[in-house]
N, C-alpha and C positions, 0 to 999 in steps of 0.2 A: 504494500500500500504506500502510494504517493502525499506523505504530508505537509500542510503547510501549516506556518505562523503565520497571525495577521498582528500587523500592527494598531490599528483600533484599540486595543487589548492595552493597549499599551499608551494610550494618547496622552495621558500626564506625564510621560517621561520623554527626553528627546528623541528623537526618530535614532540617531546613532547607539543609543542605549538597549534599541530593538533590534537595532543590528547585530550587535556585539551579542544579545540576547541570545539571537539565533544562531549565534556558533557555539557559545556555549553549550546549548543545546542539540547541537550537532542537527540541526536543520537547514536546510540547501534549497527550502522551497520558499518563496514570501507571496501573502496576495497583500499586495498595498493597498489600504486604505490612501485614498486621497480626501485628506479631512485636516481643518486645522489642530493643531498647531504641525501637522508633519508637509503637507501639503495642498495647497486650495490654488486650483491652476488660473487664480485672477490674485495673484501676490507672488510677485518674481518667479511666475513658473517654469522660464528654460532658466536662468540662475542655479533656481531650487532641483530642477531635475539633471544639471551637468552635476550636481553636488553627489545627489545622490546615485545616479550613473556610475560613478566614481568609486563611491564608498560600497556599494553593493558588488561588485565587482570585485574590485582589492579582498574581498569575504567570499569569493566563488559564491556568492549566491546568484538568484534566478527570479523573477516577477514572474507567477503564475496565473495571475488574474489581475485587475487591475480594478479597484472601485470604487468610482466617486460616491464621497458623500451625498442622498439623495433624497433621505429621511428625515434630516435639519434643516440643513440650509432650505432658503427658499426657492426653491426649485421644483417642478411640478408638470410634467410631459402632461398630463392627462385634467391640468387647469382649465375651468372652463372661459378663463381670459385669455382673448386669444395672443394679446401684448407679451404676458407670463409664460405664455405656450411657449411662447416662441423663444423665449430668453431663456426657456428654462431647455429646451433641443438644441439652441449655439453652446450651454453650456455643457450638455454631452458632447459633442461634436471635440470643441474645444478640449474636454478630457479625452475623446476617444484618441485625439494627434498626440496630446501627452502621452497618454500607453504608446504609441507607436514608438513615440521617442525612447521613452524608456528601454524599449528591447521586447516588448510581450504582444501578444498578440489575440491577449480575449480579455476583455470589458463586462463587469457585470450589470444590468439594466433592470428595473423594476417595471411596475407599470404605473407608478403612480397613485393618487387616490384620487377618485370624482366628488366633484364639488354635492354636498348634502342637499344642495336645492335645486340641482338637475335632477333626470333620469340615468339609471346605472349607464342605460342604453348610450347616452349622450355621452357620459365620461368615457366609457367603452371607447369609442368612436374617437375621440381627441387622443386616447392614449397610443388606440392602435396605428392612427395616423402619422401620430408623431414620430413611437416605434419605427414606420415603415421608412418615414425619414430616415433614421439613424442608419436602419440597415442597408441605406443605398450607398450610404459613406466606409461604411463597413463593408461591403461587397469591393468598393473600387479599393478601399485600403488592403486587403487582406485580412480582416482583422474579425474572430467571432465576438458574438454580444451572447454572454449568458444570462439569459431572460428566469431571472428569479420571483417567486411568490413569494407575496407576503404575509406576515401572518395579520386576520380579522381586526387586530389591534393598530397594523399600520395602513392597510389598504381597503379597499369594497370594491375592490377591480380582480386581479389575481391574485389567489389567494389557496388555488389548490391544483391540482394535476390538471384536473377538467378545463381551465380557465387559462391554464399554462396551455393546453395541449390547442384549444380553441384559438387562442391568438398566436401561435406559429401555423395552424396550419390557414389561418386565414390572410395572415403575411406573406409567407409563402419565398421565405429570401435561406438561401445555404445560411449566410451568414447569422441566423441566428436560432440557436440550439437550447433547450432547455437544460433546466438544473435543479439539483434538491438541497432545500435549507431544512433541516432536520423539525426545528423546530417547527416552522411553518405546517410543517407536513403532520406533524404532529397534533397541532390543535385544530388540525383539517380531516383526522383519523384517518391517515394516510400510512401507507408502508411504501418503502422504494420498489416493489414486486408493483404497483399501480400506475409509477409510472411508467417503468419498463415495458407492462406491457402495453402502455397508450404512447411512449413517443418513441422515435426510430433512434435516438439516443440521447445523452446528456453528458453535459458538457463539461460537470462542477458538481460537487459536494460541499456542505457546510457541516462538518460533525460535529457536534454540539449535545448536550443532555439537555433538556426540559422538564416545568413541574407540569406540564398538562395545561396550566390556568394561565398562566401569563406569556409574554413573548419574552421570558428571562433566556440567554442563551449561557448558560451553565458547563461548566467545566464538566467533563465524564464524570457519573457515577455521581454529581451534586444532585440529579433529576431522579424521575422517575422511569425515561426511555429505556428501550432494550438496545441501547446503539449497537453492541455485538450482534447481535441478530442482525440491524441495518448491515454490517460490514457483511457478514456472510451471507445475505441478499445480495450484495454490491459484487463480492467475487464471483456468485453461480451464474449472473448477466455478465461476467466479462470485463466490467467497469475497468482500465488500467487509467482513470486520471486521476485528480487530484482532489485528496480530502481535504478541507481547511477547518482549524479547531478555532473558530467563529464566537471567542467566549469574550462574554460583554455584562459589566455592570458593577458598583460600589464594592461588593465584595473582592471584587480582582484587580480591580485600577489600581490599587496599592501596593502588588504584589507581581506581578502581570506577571514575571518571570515564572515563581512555583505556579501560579494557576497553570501555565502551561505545562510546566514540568511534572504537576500531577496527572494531566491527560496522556502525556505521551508517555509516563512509566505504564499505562493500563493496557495500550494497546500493544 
């Protein structure tokens, strides 16, 4: 199994301190968060990315996924303003040339959430539009979007296999491939065996434990999931890409290092 660190995990410490992190930890794989304080590609982004170019590199490490923050900041593919739309699809775009620079060559994509005083239908429709946008810049760059769900708590667009499987096949672009966020999938009562058998493949793992109730992304074995079971699902389909141990929240920001270090002594 292919693992990675994310630096998210790690966002009160400096970005070099998650680097250094990850060799300690003998990890070769990163998906970068692009989020402040480590990187927000409208504050000296080629600067910031010769930096880190650099420093990642000098540590034989690798950017396995690349992904803007798209949950905070204000940014919103599937706004039913179409001013914000739009600002909010230059600001993909804008990261997706950042990943290129970097060296990587997949992006992860949500769908946004629809505005409460539309129709789903209508948020539907702006998100997939937008999507379709991104994918046409992806298509010319080389580059996949892994089109993640969210969990109930962040979106009312994608949110489960069904919704995932519905807006690729009605896009209809190579470039963009689904993926499982454990949790998500979880509070969707979801197993990775549903979506294997609904989409012709996936792109991206987030391995992660959960309590069932919230969208906490929890260190292995903090949760209730059977993530071992998910892994040996993940093997009997084939899966050879990459897992990212996706753990987020108060409990770990302090610590970032052992939160990881107790996931990857499990597996």
């Amino acid at each position: 199994m292919h693992v990675a660190g994310m630096n998210i995990t790690f966002k009160h410490f400096p970005f070099l301190y998650f680097l250094e992190s990850m060799k300690r930890l003998d990890i070769e794989n990163i998906e970068l968060w692009a989020g402040e304080p480590h990187l927000f590609v409208y504050r000296n982004a080629l600067g910031n990315i010769r930096t880190m170019k650099k420093e990642i590199r000098s540590r034989g490490l690798k950017i396995v996924c690349y992904t803007p923050e798209q949950c905070v900041y204000p940014y919103n593919i599937a706004a039913s303003d179409s001013h914000w739309r739009k600002i909010s699809i230059d600001y993909f775009i804008d990261n997706l040339y950042a990943a290129l620079e970097l060296g990587t060559d997949k992006m992860l994509v949500t769908s946004g959430i629809g505005d409460f005083s539309v129709s789903q239908e209508e948020s539907w429709k702006y998100a997939s539009d937008s999507i379709y946008q991104l994918t046409r810049v992806a298509e010319k760059e080389g580059l996949t979007l892994a089109l993640e769900p969210l969990t109930r708590f962040e979106s009312n667009l994608i949110t489960d296999f069904k919704g995932l499987k519905k807006m690729i096949e009605e896009i209809q672009s190579p470039s963009l491939i689904g993926m499982i966020d454990a949790v998500a999938m979880q509070l969707a009562d979801e197993t990775p065996d549903d979506y294997f058998s609904m989409l012709p493949e996936l792109s991206h793992f987030h391995l992660i434990d959960g309590d069932g109730q919230s969208d906490a992304h929890l260190s292995l074995d903090d949760g209730v999931q059977d993530w071992r079971e998910h892994l040996k699902t993940l093997h009997s389909h084939g899966y050879d890409g990459i897992c990212t141990l996706e753990i987020m929240g108060s409990a770990y920001y302090q610590d970032p290092q052992t939160a990881l270090m107790n996931s990857l002594i499990k597996l």
